[in-house]
C-alpha positions in Angstrom: 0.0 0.0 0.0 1.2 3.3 -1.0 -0.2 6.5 0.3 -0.9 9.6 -1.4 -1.9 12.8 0.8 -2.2 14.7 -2.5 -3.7 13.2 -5.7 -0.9 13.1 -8.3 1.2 10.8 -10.5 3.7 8.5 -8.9 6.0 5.8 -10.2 6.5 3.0 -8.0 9.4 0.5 -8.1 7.5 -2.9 -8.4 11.1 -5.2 -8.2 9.9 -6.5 -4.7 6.4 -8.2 -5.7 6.9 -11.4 -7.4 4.6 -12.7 -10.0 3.7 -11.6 -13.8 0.9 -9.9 -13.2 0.0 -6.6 -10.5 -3.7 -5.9 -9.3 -3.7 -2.4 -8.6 -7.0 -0.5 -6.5 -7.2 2.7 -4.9 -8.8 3.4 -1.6 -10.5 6.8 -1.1 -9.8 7.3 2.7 -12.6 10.0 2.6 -15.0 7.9 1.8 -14.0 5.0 2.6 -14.1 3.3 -0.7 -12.3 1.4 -3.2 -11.8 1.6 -7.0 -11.1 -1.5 -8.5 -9.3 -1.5 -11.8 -8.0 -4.2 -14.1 -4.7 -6.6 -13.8 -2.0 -5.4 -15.0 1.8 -6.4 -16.8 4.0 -6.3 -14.3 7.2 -4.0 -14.9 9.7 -2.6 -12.7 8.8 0.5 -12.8 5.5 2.0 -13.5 3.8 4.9 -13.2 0.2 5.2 -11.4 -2.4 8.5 -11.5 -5.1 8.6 -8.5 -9.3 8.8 -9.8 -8.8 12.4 -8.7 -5.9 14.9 -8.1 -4.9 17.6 -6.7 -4.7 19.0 -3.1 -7.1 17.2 -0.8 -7.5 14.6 -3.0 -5.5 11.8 -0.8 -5.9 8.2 -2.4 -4.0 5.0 -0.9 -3.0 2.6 -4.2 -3.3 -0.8 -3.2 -0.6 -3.1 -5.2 -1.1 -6.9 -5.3 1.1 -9.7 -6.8 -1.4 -12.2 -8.7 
């Protein structure tokens, strides 16, 4: 889990989670929440952009190996 107290884009460095494949969501901690979206190809690095951005816009990105 990776949190985000503004919206923006990140790249994260996916070496540690094993597998092929990455199932990413993001939880909206204002509303308690969460946006599922498809698998994707893992690579080792990848970028991410939150539903919403900007300031007060915080978003947690939930990253899972499949």
């Amino acid at each position: 889990m990776i949190y985000l107290p503004v919206g923006k884009k990140i790249a994260v460095n996916t070496f540690v989670i094993r597998g092929d494949k990455i199932k990413t969501s993001w939880f909206n901690p204002r509303t308690g929440k969460t946006e599922r979206t498809n698998s994707l190809k893992k690579q080792t690095i990848m970028n991410f952009v939150p539903p919403t951005t900007g300031l007060e816009n915080d978003w947690v990105l939930i990253l899972e190996e499949i």
